[in-house]
VOPAGU-2260 file (C-alpha; in pm, 1 decimal, decimal comma):
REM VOPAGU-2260
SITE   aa  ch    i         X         Y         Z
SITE  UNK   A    0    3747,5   -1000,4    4983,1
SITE  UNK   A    1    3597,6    -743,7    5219,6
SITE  UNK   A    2    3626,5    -484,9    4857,7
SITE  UNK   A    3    3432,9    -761,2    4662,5
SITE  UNK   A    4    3155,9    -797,6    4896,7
SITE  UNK   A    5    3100,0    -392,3    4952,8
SITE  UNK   A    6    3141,3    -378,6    4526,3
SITE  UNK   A    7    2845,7    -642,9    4529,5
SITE  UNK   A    8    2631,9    -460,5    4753,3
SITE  UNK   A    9    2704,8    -118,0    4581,0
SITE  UNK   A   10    2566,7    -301,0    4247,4
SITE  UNK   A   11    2292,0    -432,7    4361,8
SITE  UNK   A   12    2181,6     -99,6    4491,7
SITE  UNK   A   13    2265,4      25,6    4159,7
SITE  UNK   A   14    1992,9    -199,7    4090,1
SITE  UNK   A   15    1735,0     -93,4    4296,7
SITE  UNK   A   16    1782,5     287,7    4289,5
SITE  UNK   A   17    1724,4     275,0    3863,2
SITE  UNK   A   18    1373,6     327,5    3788,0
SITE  UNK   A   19    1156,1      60,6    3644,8
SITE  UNK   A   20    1150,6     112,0    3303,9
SITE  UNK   A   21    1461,2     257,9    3262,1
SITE  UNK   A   22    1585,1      32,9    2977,1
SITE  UNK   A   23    1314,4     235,4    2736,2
SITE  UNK   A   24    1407,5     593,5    2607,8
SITE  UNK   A   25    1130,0     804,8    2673,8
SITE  UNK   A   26    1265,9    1005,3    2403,2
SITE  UNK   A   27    1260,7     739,0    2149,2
SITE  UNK   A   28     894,6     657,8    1995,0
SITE  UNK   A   29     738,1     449,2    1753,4
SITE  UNK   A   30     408,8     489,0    1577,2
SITE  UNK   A   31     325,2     134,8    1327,5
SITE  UNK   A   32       7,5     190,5    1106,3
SITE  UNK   A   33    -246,3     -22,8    1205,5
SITE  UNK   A   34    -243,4    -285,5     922,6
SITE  UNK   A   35     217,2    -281,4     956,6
SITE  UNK   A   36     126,2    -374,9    1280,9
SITE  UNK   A   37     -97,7    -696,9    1221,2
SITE  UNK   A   38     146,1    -825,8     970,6
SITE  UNK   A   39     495,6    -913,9    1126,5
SITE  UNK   A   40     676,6    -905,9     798,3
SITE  UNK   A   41     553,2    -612,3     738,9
SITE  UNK   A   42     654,5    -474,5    1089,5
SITE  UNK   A   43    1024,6    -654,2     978,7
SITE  UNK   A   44    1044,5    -449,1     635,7
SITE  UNK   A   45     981,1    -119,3     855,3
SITE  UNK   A   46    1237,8    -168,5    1195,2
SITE  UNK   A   47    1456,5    -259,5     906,8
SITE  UNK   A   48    1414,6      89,5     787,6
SITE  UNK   A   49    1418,0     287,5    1099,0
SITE  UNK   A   50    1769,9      52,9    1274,9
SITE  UNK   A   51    1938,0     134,5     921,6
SITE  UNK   A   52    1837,7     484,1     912,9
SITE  UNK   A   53    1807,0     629,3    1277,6
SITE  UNK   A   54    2130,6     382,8    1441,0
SITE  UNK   A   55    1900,9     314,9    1727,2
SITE  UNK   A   56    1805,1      22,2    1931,6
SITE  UNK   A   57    1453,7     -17,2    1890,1
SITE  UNK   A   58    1441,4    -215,0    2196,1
SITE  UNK   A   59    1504,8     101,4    2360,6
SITE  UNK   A   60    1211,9     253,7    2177,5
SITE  UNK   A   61     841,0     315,6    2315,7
SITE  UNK   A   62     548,6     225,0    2030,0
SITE  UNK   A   63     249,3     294,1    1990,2
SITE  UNK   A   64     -38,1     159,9    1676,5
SITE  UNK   A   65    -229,2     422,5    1511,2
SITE  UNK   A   66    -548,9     279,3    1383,7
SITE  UNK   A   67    -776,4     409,0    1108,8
SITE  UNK   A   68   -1000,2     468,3    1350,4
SITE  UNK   A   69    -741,5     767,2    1498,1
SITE  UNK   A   70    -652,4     870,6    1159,2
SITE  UNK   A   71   -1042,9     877,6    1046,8
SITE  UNK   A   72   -1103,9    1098,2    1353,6
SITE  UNK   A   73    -854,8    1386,3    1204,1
SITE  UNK   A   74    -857,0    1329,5     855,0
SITE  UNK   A   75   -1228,5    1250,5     734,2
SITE  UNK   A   76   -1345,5    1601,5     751,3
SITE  UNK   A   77   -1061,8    1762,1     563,3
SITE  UNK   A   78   -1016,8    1499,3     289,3
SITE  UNK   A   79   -1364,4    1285,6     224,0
SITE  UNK   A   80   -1187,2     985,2     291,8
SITE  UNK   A   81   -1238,4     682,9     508,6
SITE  UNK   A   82    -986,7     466,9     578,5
SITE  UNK   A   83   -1033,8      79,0     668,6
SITE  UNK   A   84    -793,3    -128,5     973,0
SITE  UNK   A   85    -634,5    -272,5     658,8
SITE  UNK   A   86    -538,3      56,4     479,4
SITE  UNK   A   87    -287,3     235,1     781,5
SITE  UNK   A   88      98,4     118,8     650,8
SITE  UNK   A   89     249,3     452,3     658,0
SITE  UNK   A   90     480,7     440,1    1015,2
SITE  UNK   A   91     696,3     681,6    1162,3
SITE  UNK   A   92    1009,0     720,5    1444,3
SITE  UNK   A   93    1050,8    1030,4    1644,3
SITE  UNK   A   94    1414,2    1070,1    1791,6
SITE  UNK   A   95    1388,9    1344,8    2024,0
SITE  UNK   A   96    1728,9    1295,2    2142,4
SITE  UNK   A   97    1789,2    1478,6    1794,0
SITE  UNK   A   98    1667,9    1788,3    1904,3
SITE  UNK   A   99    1894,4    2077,6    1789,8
SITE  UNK   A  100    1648,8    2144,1    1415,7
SITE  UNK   A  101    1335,3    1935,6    1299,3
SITE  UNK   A  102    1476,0    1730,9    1055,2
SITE  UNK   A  103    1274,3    1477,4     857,2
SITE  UNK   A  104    1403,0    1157,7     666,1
SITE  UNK   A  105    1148,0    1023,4     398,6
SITE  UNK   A  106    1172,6     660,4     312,7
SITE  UNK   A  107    1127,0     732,2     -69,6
SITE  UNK   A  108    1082,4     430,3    -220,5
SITE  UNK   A  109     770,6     369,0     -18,0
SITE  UNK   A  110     593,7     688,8      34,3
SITE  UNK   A  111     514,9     805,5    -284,9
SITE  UNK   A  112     393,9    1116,4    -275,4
SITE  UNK   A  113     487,1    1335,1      81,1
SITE  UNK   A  114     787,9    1502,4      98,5
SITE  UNK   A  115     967,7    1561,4     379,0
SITE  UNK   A  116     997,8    1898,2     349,9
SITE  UNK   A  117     594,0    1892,2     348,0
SITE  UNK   A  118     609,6    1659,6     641,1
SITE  UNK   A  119     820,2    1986,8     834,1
SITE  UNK   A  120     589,0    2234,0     709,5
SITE  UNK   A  121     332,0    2062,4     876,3
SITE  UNK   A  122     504,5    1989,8    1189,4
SITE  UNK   A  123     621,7    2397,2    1224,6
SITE  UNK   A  124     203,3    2486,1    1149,8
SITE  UNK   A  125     155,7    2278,2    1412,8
SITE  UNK   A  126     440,7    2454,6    1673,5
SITE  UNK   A  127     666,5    2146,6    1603,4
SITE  UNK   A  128    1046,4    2278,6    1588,0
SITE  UNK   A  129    1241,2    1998,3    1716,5
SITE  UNK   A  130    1322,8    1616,6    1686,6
SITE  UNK   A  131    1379,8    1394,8    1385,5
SITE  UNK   A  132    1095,2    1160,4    1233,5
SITE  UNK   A  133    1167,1     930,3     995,2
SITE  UNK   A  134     888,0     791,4     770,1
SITE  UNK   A  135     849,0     472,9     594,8
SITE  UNK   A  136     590,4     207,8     466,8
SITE  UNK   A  137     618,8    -162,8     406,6
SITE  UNK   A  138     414,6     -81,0     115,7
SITE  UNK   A  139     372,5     240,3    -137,2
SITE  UNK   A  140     187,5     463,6      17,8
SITE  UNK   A  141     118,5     853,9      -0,7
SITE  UNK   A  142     223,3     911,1     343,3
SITE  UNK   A  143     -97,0    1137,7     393,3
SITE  UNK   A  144    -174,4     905,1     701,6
SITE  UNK   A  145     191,0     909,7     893,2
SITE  UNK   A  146     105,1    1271,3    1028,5
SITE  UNK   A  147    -132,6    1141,8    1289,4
SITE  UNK   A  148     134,2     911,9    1392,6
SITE  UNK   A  149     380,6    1147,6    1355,9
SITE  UNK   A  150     166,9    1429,8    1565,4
SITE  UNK   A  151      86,4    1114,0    1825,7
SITE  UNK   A  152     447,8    1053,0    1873,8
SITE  UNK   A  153     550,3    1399,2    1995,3
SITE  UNK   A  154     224,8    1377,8    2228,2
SITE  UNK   A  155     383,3    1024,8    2382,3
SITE  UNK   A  156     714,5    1135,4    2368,4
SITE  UNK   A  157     630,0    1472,9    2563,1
SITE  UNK   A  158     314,4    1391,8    2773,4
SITE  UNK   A  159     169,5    1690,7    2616,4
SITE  UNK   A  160    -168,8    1690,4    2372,3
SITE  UNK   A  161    -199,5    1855,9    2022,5
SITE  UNK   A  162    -515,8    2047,1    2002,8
SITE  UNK   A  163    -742,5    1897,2    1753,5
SITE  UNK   A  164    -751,3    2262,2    1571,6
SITE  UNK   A  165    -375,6    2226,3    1498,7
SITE  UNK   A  166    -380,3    1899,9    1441,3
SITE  UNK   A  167    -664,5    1960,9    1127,8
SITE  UNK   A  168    -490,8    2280,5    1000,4
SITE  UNK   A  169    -149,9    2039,7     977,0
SITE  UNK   A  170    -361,1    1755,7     848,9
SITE  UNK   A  171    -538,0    2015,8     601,9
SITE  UNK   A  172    -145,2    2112,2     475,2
SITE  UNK   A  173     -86,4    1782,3     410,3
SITE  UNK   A  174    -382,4    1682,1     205,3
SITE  UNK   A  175    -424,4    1984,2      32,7
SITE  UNK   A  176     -31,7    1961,9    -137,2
SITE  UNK   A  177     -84,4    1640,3    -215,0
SITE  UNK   A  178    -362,0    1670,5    -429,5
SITE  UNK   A  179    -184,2    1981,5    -559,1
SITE  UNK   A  180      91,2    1773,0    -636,2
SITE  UNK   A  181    -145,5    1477,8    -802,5
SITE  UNK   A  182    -383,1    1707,1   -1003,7
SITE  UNK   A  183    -149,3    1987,0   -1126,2
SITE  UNK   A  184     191,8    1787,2   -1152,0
SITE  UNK   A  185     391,4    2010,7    -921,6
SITE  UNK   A  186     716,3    1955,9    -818,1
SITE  UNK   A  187     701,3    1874,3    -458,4
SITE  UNK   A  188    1029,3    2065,2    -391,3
SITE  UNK   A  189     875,4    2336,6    -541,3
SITE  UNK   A  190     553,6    2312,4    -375,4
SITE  UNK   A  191     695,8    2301,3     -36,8
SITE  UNK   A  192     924,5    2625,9     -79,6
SITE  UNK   A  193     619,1    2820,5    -244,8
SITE  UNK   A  194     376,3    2725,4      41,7
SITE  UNK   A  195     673,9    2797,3     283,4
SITE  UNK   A  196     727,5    3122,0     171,5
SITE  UNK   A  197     356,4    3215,9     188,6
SITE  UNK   A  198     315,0    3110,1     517,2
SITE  UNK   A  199     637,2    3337,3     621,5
SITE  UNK   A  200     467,3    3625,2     476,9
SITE  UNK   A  201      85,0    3585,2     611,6
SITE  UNK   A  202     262,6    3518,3     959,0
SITE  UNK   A  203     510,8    3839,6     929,0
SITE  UNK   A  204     140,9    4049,3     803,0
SITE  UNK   A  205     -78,2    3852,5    1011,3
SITE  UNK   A  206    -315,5    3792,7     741,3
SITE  UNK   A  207    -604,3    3622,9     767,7
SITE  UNK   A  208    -827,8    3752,7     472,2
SITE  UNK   A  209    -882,6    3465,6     198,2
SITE  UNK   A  210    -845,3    3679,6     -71,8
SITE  UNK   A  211    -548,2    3848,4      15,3
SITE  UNK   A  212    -384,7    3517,7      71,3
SITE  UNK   A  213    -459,4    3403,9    -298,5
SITE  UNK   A  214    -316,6    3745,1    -414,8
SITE  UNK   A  215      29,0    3671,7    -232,6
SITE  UNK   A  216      31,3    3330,0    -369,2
SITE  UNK   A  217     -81,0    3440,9    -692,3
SITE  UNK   A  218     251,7    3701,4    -667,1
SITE  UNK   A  219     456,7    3382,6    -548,5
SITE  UNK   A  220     305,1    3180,4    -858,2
SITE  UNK   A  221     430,8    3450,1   -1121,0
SITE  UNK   A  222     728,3    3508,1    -999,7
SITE  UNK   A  223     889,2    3166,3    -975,8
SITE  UNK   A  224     693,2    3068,8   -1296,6
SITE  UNK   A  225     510,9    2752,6   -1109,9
SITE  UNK   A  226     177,9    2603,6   -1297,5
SITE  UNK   A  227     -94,5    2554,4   -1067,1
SITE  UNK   A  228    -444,9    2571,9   -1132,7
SITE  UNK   A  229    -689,3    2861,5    -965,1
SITE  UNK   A  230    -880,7    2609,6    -778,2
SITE  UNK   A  231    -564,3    2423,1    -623,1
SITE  UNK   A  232    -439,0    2799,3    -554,9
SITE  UNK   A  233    -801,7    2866,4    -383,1
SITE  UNK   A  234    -758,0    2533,4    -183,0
SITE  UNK   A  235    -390,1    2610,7     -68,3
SITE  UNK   A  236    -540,6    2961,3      28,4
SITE  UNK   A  237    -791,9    2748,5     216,2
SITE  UNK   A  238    -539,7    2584,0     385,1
SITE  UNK   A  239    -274,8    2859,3     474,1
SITE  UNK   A  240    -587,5    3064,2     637,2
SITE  UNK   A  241    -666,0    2737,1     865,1
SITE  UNK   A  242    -307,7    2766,7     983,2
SITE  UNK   A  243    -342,4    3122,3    1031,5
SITE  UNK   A  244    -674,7    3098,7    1202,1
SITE  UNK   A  245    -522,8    2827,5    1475,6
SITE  UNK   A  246    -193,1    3053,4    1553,8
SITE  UNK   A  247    -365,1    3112,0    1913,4
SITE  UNK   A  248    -366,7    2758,5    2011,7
SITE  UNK   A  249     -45,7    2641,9    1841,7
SITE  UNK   A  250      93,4    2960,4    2066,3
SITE  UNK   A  251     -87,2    2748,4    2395,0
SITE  UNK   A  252      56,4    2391,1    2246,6
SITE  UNK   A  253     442,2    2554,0    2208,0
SITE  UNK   A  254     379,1    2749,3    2533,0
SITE  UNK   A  255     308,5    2405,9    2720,0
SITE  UNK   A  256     557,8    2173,4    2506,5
SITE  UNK   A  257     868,3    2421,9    2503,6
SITE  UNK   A  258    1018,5    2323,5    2830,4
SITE  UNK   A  259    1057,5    1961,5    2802,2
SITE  UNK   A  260    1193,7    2028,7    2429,5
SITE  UNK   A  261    1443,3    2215,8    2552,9
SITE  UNK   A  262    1550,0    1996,7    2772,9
SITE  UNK   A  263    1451,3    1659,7    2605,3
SITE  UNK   A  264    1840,6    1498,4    2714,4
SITE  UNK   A  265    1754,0    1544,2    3101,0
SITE  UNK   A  266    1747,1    1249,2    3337,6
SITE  UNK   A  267    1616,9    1451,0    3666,3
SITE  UNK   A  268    1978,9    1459,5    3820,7
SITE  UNK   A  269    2003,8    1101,9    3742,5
SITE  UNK   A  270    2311,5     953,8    3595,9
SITE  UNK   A  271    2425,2     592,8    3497,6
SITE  UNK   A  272    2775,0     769,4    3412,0
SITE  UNK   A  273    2786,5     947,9    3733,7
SITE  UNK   A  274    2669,8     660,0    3978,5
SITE  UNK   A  275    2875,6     387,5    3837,7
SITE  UNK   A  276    3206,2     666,3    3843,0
SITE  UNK   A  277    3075,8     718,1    4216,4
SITE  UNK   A  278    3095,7     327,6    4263,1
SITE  UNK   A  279    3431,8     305,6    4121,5
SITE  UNK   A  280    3605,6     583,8    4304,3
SITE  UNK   A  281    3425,5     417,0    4621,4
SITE  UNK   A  282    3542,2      72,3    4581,9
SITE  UNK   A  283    3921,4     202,9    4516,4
SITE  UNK   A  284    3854,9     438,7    4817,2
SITE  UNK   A  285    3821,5     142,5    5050,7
């Protein structure tokens, strides 16, 4: 009897020594566009997605609703577009428990044209190297919008803010492949590896001339036989010098950001495992 009762009082100060809030992984965050949100089937179609996909409980996951508002605020500049409350679907999950490589899982039958290799080219011009995102829509959609959610999840998730620089340059990316990929009929796959590959080299050069840009991804163009007009070549110049431009506060961003990342699967010294092993060895002890 006398174990029982001690057992009983070692739970219930099991009880008071977790944290409120503990049952949430701050780790574990997602973003619903604003118009997935309002409509709960919609909302359905998309957890759907993201338990199938992830294997997570997503009553263990934080959210947050990007409105058009939000997305209007980064995107409007860069693309000419304004977007309405009942236009947001595209929504994303960020597992940073997933931390070893950025990885990136596209819901393809919904987002039509963003590819998630586009989606990590982004993320890296932005100083984003770790995680997992997945990416879906209740509807088609070309997944232009998810980056503010995406970009808004690693700022929840790590309690650290994306400049608004980086955040346009990554927006900028985004945009300008997709009409790249609309207007001249690229192959995304394609796409992504050429802009990847320019990027690598005006980073290794530190470039930041326009012109020589479009002469390296002129050189890329030729040699991997890839048709793409001179104006979507001027535009993805365009874009590659914005990302180029911003290096100095994507530096301050990964500077800030880089310790909780690498060390995403810390608890502060505190342990479930460890206190309820503590509690057993106790009770046996007595």
């Amino acid at each position: 009897m006398r174990k029982i009762t001690i057992a009983i009082l070692a739970l219930v100060l099991v009880g008071m020594l977790i944290p409120t809030g503990f049952a949430t992984d701050s780790n574990l965050v997602i973003t619903y566009g604003e118009s997935t949100n309002a409509n709960s089937n919609y909302k359905s179609i998309v957890d759907s997605f993201f338990t199938s996909q992830a294997n997570v409980n997503l009553g263990d996951v934080n959210s947050k609703v990007i409105t058009a508002d939000q997305v209007n605020q980064i995107s409007s500049g860069i693309t000419g577009k304004s977007y309405s409350s009942n236009q947001i679907y595209s929504s994303a999950l960020l597992d940073l428990n997933d931390n070893d490589n950025l990885q990136v899982s596209v819901d393809k039958s919904k987002i039509t044209t963003i590819t998630g290799d586009m989606y990590i080219s982004a993320l890296k011009s932005a100083g984003i190297t770790s995680g997992h995102v997945y990416v879906t829509s209740p509807v088609t959609a070309t997944g232009e919008s998810a980056l503010a959610g995406i970009m808004n999840a690693y700022e929840q998730a790590t309690d650290v803010e994306i400049p608004d620089t980086v955040k346009e340059a990554a927006n900028n990316e985004i945009y300008t492949e997709s009409q790249i990929v609309e207007n001249s009929g690229v192959d995304p796959n394609s796409l992504s590896q050429l802009v990847n590959d320019v990027k690598e080299q005006v980073s290794r050069e530190n470039v930041t001339d326009h012109n020589t840009i479009v002469n390296i991804i002129n050189n890329y163009v030729q040699n991997n036989n890839i048709n793409i007009t001179n104006s979507d070549i001027e535009n993805l110049a365009g874009s590659i010098e914005q990302v180029q431009n911003v290096q100095g506060d994507v530096n301050y961003y990964k500077d800030k950001v880089s310790g909780f990342l690498n060390d995403t699967n810390s608890t502060g010294g505190f342990s479930l495992d460890g206190l309820f092993n503590w509690i057993k060895s106790f009770v046996n002890g007595i």
